[in-house]
Structure formats: structure tokens, C-alpha cells
DRENRODO-166604 format. One record per residue: x, y, z of N, C-alpha, C in turn; residue in three letters. Coordinates in steps of 0.1 Angstrom, whole numbers, padded with zeros to 4 digits, always signed. Atoms other than C-alpha are relative to their C-alpha. Layout:
# DRENRODO-166604
XYZXYZXYZALA/...
//
This chain:
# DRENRODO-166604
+0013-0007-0003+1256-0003+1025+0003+0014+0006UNK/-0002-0013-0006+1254+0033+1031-0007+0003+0022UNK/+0003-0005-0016+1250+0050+1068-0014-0003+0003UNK/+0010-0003-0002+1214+0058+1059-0010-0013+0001UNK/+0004+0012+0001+1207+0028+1049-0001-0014+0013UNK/-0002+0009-0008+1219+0008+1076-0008+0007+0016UNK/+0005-0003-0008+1203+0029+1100-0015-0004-0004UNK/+0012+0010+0002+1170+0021+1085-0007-0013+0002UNK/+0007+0015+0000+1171-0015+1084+0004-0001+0015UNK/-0003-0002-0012+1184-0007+1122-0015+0002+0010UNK/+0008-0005-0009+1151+0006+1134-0003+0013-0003UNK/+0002-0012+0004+1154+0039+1128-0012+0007-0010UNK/+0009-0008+0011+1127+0059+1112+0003+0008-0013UNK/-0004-0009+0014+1132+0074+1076+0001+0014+0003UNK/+0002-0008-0005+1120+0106+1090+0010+0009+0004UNK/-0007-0004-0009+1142+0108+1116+0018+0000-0006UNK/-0012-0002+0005+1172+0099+1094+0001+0008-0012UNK/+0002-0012+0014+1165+0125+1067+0003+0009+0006UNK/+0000-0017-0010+1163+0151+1095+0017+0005+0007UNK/-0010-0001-0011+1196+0146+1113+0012-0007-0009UNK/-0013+0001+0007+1232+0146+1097+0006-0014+0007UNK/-0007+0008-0006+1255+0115+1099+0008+0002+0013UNK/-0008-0005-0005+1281+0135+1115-0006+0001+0014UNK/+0005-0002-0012+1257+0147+1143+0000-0015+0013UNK/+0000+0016-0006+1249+0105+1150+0017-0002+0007UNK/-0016+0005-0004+1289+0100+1150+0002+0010+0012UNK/-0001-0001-0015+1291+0125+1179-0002+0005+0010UNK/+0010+0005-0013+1266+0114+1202+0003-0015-0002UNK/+0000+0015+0003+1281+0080+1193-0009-0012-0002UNK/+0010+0008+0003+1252+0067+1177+0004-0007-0011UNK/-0009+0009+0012+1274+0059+1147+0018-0002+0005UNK/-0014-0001+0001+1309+0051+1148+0003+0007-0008UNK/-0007-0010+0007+1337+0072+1134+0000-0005-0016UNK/+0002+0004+0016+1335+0048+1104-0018+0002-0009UNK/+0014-0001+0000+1295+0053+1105-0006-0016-0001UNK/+0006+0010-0007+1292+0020+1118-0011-0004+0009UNK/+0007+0003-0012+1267+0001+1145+0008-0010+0005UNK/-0007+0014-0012+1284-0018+1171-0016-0002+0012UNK/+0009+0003-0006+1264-0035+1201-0005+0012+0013UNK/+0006-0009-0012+1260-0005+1224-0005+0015-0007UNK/+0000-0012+0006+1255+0022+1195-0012-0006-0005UNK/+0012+0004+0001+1226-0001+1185-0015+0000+0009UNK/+0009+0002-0017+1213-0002+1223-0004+0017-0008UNK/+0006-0015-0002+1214+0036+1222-0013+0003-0011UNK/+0008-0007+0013+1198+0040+1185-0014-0005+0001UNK/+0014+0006-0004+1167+0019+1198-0004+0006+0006UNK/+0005-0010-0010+1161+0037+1224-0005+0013-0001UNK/+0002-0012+0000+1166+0070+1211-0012+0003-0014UNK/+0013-0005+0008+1143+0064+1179-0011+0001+0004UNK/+0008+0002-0004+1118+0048+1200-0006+0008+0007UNK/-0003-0010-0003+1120+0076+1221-0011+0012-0005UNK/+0006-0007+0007+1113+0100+1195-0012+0002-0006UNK/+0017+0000+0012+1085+0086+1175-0006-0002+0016UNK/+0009+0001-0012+1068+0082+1213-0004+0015+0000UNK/+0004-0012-0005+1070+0118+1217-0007+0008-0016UNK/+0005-0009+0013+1063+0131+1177-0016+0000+0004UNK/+0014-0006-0002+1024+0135+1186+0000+0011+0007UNK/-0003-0016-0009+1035+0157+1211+0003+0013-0001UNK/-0003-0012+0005+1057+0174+1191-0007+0006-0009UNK/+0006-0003+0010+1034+0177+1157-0013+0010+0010UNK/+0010-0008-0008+1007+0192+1185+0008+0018+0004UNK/-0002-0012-0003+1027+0218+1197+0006+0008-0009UNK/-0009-0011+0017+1046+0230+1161-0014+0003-0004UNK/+0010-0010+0002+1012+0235+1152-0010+0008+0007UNK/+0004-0005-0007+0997+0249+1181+0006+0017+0003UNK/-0012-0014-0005+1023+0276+1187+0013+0001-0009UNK/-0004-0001+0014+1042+0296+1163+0018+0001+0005UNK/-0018+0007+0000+1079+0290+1182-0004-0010+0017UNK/+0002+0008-0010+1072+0264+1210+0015-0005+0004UNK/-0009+0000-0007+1094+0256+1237+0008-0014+0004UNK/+0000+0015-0004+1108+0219+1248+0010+0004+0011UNK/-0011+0000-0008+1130+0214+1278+0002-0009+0006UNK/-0004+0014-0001+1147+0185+1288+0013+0000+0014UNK/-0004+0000-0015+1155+0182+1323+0011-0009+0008UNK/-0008+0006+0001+1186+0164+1337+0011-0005-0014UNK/+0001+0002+0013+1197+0165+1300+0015-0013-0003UNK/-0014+0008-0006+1233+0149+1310+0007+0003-0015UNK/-0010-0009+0014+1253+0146+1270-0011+0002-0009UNK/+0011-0007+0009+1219+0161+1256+0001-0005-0014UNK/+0005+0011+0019+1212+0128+1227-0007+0010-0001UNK/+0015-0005+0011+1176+0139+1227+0002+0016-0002UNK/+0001-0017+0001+1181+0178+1231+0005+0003-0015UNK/-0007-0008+0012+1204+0180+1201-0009-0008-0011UNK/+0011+0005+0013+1180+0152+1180-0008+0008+0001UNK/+0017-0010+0003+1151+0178+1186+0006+0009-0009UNK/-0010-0011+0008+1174+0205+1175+0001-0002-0012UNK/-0004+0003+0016+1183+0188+1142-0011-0006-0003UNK/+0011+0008+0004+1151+0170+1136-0012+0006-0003UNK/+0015-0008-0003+1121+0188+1152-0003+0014-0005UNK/+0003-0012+0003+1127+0222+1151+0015+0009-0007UNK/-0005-0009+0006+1151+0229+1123-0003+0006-0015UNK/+0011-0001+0014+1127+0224+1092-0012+0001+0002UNK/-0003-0014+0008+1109+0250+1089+0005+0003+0018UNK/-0006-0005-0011+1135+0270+1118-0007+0007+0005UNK/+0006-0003-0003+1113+0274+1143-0003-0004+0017UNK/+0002+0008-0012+1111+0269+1182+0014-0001+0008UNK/-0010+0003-0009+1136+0257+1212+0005-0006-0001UNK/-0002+0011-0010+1153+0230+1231+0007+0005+0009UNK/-0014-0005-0009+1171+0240+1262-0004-0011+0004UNK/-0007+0011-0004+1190+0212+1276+0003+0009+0016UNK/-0008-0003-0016+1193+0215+1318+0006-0008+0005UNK/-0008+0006-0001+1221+0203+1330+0014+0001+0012UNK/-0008-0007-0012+1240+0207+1364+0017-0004+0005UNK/-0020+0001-0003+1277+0192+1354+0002+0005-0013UNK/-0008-0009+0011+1297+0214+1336+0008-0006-0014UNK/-0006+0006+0010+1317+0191+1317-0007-0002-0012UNK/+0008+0000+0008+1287+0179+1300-0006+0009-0007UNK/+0000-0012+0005+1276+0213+1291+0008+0005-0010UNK/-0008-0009+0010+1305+0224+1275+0000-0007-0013UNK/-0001+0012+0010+1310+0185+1254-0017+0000-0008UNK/+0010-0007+0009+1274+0197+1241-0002+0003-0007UNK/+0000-0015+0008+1276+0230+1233+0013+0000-0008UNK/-0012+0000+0007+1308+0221+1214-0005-0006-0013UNK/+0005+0008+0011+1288+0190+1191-0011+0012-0008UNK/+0007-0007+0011+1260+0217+1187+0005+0011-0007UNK/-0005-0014+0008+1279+0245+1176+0008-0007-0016UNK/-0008+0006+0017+1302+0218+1149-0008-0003-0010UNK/+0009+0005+0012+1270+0204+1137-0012+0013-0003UNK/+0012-0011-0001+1254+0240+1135-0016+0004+0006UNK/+0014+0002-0006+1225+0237+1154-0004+0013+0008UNK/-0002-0011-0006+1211+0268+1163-0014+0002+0010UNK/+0017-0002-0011+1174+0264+1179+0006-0011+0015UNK/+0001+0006-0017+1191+0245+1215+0010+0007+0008UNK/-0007-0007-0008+1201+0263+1244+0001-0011+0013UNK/-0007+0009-0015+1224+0248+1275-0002+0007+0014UNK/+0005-0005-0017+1212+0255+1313+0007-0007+0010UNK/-0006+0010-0008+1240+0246+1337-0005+0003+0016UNK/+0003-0002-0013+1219+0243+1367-0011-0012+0006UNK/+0016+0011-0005+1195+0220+1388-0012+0003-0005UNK/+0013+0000+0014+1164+0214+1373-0008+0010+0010UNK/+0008-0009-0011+1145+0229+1404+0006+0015+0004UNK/-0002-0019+0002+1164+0266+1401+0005+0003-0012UNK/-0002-0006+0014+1170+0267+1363-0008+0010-0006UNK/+0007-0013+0007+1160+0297+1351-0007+0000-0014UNK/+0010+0007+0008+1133+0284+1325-0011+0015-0003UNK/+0011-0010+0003+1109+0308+1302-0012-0003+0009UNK/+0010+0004-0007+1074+0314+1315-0009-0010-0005UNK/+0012+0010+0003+1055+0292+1292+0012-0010-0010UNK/-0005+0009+0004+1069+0259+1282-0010-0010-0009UNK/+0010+0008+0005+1050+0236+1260+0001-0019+0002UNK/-0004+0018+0001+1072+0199+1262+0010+0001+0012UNK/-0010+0002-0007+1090+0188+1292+0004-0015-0001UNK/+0001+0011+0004+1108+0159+1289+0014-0006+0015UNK/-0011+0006-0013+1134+0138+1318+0001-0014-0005UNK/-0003+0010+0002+1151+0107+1303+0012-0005+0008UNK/-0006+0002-0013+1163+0086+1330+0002+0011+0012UNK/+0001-0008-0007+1164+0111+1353-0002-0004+0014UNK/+0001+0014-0014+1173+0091+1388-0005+0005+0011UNK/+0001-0002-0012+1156+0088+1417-0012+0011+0003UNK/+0005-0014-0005+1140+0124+1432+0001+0010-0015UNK/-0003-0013+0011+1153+0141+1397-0015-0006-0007UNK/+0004+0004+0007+1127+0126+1383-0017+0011+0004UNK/+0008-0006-0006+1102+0146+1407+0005+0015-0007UNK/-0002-0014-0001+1120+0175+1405-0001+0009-0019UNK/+0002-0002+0015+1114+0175+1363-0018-0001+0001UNK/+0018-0003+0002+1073+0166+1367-0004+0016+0015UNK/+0003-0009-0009+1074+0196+1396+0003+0011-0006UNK/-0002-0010+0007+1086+0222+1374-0008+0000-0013UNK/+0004-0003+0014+1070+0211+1340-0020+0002+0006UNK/+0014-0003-0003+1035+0213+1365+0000+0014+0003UNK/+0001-0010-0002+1046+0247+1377+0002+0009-0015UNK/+0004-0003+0009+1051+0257+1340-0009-0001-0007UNK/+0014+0004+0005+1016+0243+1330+0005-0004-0018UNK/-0005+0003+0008+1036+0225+1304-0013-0007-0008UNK/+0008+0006+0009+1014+0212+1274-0007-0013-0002UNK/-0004+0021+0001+1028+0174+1275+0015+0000+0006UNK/-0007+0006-0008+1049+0155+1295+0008-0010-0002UNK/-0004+0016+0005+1072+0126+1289+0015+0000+0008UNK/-0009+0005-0008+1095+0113+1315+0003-0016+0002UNK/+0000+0014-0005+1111+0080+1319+0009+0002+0015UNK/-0009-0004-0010+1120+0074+1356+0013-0011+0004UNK/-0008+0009-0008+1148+0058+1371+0008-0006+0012UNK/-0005+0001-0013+1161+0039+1403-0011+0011+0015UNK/+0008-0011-0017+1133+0054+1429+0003-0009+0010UNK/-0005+0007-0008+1147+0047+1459-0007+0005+0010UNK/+0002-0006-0017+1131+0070+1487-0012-0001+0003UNK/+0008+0005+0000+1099+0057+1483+0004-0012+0012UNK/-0005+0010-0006+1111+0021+1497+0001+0007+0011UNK/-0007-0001-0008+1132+0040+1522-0016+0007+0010UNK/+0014-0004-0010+1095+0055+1535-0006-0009+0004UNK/+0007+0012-0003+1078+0020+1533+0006-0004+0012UNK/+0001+0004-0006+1103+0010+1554-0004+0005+0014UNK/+0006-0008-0014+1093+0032+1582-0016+0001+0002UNK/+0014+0000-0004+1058+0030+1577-0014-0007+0007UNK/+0005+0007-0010+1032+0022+1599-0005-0011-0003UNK/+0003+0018+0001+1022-0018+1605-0015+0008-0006UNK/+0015-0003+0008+0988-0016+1579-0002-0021-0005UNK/+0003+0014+0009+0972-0047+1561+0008+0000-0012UNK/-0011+0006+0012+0997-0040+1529+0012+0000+0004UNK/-0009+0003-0008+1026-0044+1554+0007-0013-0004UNK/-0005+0013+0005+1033-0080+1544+0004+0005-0020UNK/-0004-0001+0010+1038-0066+1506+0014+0008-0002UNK/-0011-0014-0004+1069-0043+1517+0013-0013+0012UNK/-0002+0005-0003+1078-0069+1541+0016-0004+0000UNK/-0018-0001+0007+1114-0081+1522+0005+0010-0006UNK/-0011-0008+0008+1142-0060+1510-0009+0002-0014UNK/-0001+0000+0019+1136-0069+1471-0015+0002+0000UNK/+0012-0006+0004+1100-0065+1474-0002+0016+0004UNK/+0002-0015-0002+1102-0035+1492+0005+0014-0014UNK/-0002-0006+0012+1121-0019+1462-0009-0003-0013UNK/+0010+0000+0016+1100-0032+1436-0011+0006+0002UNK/+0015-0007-0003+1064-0020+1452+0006+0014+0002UNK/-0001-0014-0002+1083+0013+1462+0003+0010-0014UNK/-0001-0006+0012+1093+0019+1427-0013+0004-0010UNK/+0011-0001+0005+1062+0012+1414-0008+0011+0004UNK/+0011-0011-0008+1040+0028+1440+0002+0012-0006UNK/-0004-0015+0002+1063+0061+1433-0005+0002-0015UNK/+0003-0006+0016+1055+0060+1395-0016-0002-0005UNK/+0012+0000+0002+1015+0050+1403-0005+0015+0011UNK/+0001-0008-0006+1016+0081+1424+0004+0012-0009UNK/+0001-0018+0010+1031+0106+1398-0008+0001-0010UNK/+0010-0001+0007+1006+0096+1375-0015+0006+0005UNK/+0009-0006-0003+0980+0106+1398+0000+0016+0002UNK/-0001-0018+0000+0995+0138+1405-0002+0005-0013UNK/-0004-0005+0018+1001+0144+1368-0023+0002-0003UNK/+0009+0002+0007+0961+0133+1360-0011+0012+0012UNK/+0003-0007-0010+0949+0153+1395+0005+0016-0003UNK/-0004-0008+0007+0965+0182+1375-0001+0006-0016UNK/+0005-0001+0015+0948+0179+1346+0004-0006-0011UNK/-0010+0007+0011+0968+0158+1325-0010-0012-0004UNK/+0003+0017+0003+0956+0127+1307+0012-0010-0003UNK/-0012+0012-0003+0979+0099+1312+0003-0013-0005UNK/+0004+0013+0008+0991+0072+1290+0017-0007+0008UNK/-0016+0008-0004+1024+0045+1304-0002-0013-0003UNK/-0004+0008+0007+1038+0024+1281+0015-0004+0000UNK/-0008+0001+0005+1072+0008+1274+0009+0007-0006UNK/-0009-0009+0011+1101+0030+1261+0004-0010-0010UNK/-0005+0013+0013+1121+0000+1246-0002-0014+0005UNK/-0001+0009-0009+1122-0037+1258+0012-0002+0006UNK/-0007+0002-0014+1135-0051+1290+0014-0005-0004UNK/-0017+0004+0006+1169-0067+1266+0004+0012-0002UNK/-0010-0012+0003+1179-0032+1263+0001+0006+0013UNK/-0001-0010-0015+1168-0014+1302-0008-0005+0004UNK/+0008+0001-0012+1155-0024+1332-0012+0013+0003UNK/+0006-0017-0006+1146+0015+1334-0009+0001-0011UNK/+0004+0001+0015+1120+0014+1308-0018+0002+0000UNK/+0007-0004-0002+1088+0028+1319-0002+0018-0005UNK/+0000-0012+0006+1077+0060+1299-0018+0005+0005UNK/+0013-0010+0000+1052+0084+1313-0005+0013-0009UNK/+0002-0014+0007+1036+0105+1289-0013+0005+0004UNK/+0015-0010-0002+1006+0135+1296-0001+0010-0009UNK/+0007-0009+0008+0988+0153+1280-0012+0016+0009UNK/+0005-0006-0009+0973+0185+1297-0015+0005-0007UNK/+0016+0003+0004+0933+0185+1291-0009+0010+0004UNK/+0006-0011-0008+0917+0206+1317+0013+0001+0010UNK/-0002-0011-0012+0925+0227+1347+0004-0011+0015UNK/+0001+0011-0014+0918+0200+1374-0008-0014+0000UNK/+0011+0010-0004+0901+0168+1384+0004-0008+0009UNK/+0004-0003-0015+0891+0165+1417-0002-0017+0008UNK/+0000+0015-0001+0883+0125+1414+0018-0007+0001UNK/-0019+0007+0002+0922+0117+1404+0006+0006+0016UNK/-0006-0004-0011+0930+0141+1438-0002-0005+0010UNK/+0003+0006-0014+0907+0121+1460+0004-0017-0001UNK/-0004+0011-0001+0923+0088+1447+0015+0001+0003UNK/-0013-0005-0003+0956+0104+1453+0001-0005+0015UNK/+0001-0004-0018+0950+0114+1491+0000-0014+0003UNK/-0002+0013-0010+0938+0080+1498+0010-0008-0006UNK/-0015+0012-0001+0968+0059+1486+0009+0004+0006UNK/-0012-0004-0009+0992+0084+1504-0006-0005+0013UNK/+0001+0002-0009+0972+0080+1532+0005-0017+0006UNK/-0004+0018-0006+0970+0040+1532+0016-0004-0002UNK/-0016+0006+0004+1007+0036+1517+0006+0002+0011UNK/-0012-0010-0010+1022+0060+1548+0009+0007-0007UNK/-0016-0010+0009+1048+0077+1518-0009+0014+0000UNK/-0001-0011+0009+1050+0110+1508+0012+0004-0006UNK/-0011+0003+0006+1073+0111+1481+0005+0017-0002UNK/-0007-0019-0002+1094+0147+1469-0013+0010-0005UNK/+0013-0007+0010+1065+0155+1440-0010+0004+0005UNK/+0008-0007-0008+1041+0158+1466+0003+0008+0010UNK/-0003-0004-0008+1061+0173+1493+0004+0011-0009UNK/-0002-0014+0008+1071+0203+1468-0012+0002-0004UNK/+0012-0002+0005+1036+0204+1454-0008+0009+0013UNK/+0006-0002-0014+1027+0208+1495+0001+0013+0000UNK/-0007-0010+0000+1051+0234+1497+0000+0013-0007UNK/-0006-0017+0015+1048+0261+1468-0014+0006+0006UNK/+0001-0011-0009+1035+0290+1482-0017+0005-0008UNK/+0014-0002+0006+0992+0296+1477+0005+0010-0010UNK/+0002-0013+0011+1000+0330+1455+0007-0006-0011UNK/-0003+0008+0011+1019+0308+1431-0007-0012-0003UNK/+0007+0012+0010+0993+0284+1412+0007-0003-0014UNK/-0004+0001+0017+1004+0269+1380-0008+0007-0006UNK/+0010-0005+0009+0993+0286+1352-0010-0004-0009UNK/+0014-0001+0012+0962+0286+1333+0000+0005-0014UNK/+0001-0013+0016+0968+0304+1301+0002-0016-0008UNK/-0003+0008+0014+0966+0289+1269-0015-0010+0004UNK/+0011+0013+0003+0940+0263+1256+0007-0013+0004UNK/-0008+0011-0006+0946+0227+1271+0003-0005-0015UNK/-0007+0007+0014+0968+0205+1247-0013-0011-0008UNK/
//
């Protein structure tokens, strides 16, 4: 059975295997060197189709919206999705971005090495924190897979100060959440925080029913679904937005009060607190 083939009856979208060379899959180790699937090159290839086809509304919005649109993909680490956009999204008709940010060097270079073999010429590598990466002014797609902990903030805090288009972050391991619960004052949802293992589960949660409000209190419309199932990642919570209007003022006053009753303030809000009145996100452009 051919590569193409076997990735098909794999899951993989026809699409997405028309768009993107064997060679490219073999090294992001989504194929073996024989263009094989073994059990961890299967994990990935689930993930990363599923992945994709989640975000293609997003993308088909912004390729026709804008005549070279932007994507950037925040913690990018060995940049799967940056280089699948690259060879997929925007190399038929050649048109558009991906920069990959990326603040270990190694990974950067083991990159910028695959995209330069597999020719790929629409993605650029940014070796820096996501929160001082030197990023155009108008972005259209921001994206943070896995992205642990606070990085996860630090990717919806920048793609809000870009007035990014659409959104899609999956988060993972929020830990500083909990670490606020535990300090926070005796309330009536005190007994839900109570144990260790609950405390991390309501703190994870809470933090990802909290960026959705910021996200929708920012004008976004907000959908969270499943990336893949729980047999493949625990981490498996995908927030996607859509940016709609300018503001809404109801999503801000359901905000306030959960921070208030919770006692957290997580990073996303404490940077949001922080940016300086003469910088507002921007307004330009028609909402997505």
C-alpha cells in the first residue's frame, strides 16, 4: 500500500495529503524513514490532522479575507503545525505566512533546516518568548498547541493585543491557578478546592473557563471542543475564537464576578491589568 494511501485509511484527510510531500511527514516523524505508521507516529498524525481540519474555517476565512494573511504559532517548539501550514495552507496559490515562535534555539535551527530541505518558503522562525517576539502589526490566526501552563496566557495576550481574527489554543498543565486557590480566602466553594487532586482539576478548569471569558469579553465568539480523544492526551481541550465585535460588556461583568468569588487572578488577566491605557488593541479591519 502506498504512503498516501495508508495515510488515508489512517485518518488523515485527502486534502491535507495532497498538499504536503511524503518527505516533509518523514521529517516531522509523522512517517517513518520507510514511510511507515508505527504507534506514536499514528498518535501524532491524529492529532495533527484533527488539528488542522479544526482550524481550516479559520483558515479558508482569512485566505479569503486578506490578500497575504498572517498565522503565528506561539511556543511553536519542532514547528509540526507551522511547517503543515507552510506546505498545505499557504503554498497553493503562494500566498501569506507562518512564523513559528520559538525560544530554544536548537529547535529553531532543526526547523529551519526541514523547511529549507522541503522548500518551504511562506514560514518564518522567531527565536524568542512569545511575550517580546517581535511580531507584524496585524496578525489574522494565532495559534498555541500545548503551550504549558502561563505560556498559554502569554499566546491569548498577545494574539488580543494583535486583534487577531481567530484564535485556537490548546492549553496545557495549568498549574498557578490551583497554586491561587490554595491561598484563597475561606468562601462557600472552599470545600470544592479543599483536596490536592481536586484542587488541580477545578484550577485547570476554572483557568480555561476564565480565558474564555476574557477571549468573549474581547469580542470573540467562543466555541471548546475536543482536539482528539482522551486515548491519545489528557491535554485535549481546544479553544477556538472568533473575533465578532469590538467588546461585550455582559461577558466582562461575568468575568469580574468569578474572579472576584474564585479569589484567582491568573497571568491573562494580570497582563491585560497591566498594558498601559494608550495601548488598546486594535480595531482595524472588519471583525472575522
Amino acid at each position: 500500500m502506498k504512503a498516501r494511501e495508508k495515510l488515508v485509511k489512517e485518518g488523515l484527510s485527502t486534502e491535507l495529503v495532497d498538499g504536503v510531500s511524503a518527505e516533509l511527514l518523514k521529517a516531522l516523524h509523522i512517517l517513518t524513514r520507510d514511510g511507515d505508521l508505527n504507534a506514536d507516529s499514528r498518535r501524532k498524525l491524529k492529532q495533527v490532522s484533527h488539528f488542522l481540519g479544526l482550524l481550516k474555517p479559520a483558515l479558508d476565512d482569512v485566505r479569503a479575507r486578506h490578500p497575504d494573511p498572517v498565522v503565528v504559532d506561539c511556543g511553536a517548539g519542532k514547528a509540526y503545525l507551522g511547517l503543515l501550514l507552510a506546505s498545505w495552507a499557504f503554498a497553493k496559490p503562494a500566498r501569506g505566512r507562518v512564523i513559528n515562535v520559538e525560544s530554544k534555539q536548537e529547535l529553531v535551527t532543526t526547523a529551519q533546516k526541514i523547511a529549507k530541505d522541503a522548500g518551504l518558503e511562506r514560514v518564518d522562525f522567531v527565536r524568542d518568548a512569545v511575550e517580546t517576539a517581535a511580531l507584524p502589526e496585524r496578525v489574522h490566526l494565532v495559534t498555541a498547541l500545548h503551550a504549558c501552563d502561563t505560556a498559554t496566557d502569554d499566546a491569548l495576550f498577545r494574539a488580543l493585543c494583535l486583534g487577531a481574527d481567530h484564535i485556537a489554543v490548546v492549553p496545557c498543565c495549568q498549574a498557578e491557578v490551583a497554586q491561587q486557590l490554595k491561598g484563597a480566602p475561606e468562601s462557600e466553594l472552599s470545600p470544592l478546592y479543599e483536596h490536592g487532586l481536586h484542587r488541580r482539576e477545578l484550577g485547570s478548569h476554572l483557568t480555561n473557563v476564565l480565558r474564555c471569558l476574557v477571549l468573549e469579553a474581547h469580542g470573540y465568539q467562543v466555541t471548546v471542543t475536543e482536539l482528539v480523544g482522551w486515548e491519545h492526551s489528557l491535554k485535549n481541550e481546544l479553544i477556538l475564537a472568533r473575533r465578532v465585535h469590538k467588546a461585550h460588556a455582559p461577558s466582562q461583568k461575568k468575568l469580574d464576578a468569578l474572579l472576584k468569588s474564585a479569589g484567582v487572578r491568573p497571568k491573562l488577566v494580570r497582563l491585560l491589568d497591566a498594558r498601559a491605557p494608550s495601548q488598546p488593541p486594535p480595531a482595524d479591519g472588519a471583525p472575522a
